[in-house]
ROVOFI-512412 format. One line per 4 residues: number of its first residue (from 1); their letters; for each residue x, y, z of N, C-alpha, C. Coordinates in Angstrom, 3 decimals. Example, Ala and Ser with C-alpha at 12.3 -4.5 7.8 and 13.67 -1.06 7.14 Angstrom:
# ROVOFI-512412
1) AS) 13.190,-5.690,7.800,12.300,-4.500,7.800,13.200,-3.300,7.800 | 12.850,-2.250,7.080,13.670,-1.060,7.140,12.900,0.030,7.870 $
# end
This chain:
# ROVOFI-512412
1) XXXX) -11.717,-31.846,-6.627,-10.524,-31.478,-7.367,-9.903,-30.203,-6.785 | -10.789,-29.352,-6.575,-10.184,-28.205,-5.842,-10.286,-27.874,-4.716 | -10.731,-29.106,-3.794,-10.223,-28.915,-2.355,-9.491,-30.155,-1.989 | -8.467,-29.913,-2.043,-6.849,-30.437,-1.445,-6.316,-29.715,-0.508 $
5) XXXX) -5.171,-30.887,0.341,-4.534,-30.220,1.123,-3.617,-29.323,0.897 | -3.303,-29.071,-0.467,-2.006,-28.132,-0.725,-2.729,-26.668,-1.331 | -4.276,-26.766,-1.153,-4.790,-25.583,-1.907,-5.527,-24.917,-0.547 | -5.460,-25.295,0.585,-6.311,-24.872,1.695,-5.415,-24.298,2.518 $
9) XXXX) -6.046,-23.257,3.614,-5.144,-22.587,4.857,-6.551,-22.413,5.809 | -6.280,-22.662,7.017,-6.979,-22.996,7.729,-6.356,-21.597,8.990 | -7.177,-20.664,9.284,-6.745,-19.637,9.639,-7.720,-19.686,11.044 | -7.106,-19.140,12.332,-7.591,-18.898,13.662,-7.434,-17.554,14.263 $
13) XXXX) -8.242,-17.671,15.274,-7.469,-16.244,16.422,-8.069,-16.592,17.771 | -7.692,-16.596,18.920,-7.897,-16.176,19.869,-8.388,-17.883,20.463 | -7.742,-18.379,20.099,-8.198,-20.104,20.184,-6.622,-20.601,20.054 | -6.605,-21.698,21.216,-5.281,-22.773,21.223,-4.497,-23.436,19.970 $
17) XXXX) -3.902,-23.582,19.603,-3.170,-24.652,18.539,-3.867,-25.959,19.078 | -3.601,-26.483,19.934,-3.684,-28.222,20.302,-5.155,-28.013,20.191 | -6.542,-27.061,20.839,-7.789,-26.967,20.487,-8.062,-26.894,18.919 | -7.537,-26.007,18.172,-7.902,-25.714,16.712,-7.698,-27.372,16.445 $
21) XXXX) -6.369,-27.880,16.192,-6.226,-29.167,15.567,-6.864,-30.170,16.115 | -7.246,-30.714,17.246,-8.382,-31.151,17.987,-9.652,-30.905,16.769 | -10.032,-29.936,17.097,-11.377,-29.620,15.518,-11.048,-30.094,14.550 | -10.182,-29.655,14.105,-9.897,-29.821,12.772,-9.255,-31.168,11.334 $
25) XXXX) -8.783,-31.421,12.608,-8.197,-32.741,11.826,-9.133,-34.413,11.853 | -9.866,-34.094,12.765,-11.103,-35.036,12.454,-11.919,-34.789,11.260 | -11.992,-33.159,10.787,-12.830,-33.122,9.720,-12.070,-32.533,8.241 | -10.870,-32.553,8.406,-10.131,-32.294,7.326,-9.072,-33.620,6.785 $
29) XXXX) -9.226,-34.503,7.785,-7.880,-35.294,7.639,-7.872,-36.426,6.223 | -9.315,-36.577,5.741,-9.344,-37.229,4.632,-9.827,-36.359,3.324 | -9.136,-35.318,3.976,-8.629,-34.582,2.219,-7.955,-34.885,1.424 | -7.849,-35.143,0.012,-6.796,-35.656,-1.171,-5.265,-34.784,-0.189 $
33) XXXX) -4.183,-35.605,-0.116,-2.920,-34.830,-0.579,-2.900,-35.130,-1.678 | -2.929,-34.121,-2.850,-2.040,-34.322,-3.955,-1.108,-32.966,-4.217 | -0.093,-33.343,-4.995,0.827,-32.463,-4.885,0.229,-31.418,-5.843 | 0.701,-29.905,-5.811,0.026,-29.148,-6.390,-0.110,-28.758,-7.618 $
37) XXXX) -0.747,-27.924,-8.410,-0.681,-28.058,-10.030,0.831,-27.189,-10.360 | 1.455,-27.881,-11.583,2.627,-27.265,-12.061,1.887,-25.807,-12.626 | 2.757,-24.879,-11.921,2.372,-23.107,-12.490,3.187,-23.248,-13.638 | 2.421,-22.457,-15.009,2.751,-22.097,-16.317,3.938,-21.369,-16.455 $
41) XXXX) 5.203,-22.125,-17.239,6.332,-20.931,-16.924,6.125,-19.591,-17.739 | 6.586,-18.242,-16.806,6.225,-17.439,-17.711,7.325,-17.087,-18.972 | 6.944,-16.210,-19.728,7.401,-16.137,-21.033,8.058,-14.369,-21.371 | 9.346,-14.107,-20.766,9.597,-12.258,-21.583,9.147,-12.301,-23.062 $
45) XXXX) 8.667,-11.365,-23.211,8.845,-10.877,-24.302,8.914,-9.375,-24.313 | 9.983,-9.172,-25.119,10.796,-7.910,-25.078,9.932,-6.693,-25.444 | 10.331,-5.691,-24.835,9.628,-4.219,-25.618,10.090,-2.939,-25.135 | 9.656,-2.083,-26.115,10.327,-0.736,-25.405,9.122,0.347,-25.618 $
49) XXXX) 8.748,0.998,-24.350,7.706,1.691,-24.534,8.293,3.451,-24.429 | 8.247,4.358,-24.698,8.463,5.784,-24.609,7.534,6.907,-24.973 | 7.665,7.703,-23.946,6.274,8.741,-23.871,7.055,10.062,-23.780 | 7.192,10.825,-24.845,8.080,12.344,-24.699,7.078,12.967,-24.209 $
53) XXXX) 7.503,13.733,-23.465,7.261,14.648,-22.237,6.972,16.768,-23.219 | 5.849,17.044,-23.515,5.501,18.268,-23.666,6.525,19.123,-22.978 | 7.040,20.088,-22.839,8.101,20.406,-21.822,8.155,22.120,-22.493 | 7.055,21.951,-22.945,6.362,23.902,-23.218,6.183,24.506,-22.053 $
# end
């Protein structure tokens, strides 16, 4: 459930593109695509905060 292709990043250095995917897609390629989870919309709720300032 929580390894999908839309939840993974597959990060390199100092190694080819055409080598990395060569590796990689033989052992990643039958990962679920599913599309990703809908994020919770968030919600304002209003306020007013104030801190008077000592000024002795």
């Amino acid at each position: 459930k929580n390894y999908t292709a839309p939840r993974m990043v597959l990060a390199a250095s100092g190694v080819e593109h055409q080598e990395l995917l060569a590796v990689a897609e033989p052992l990643l390629s039958d990962l679920p695509n599913v599309p990703p989870p809908e994020a919770p919309k968030s919600v304002y709720v209003g306020g007013d905060f104030r801190c008077q300032a000592d000024s002795a």
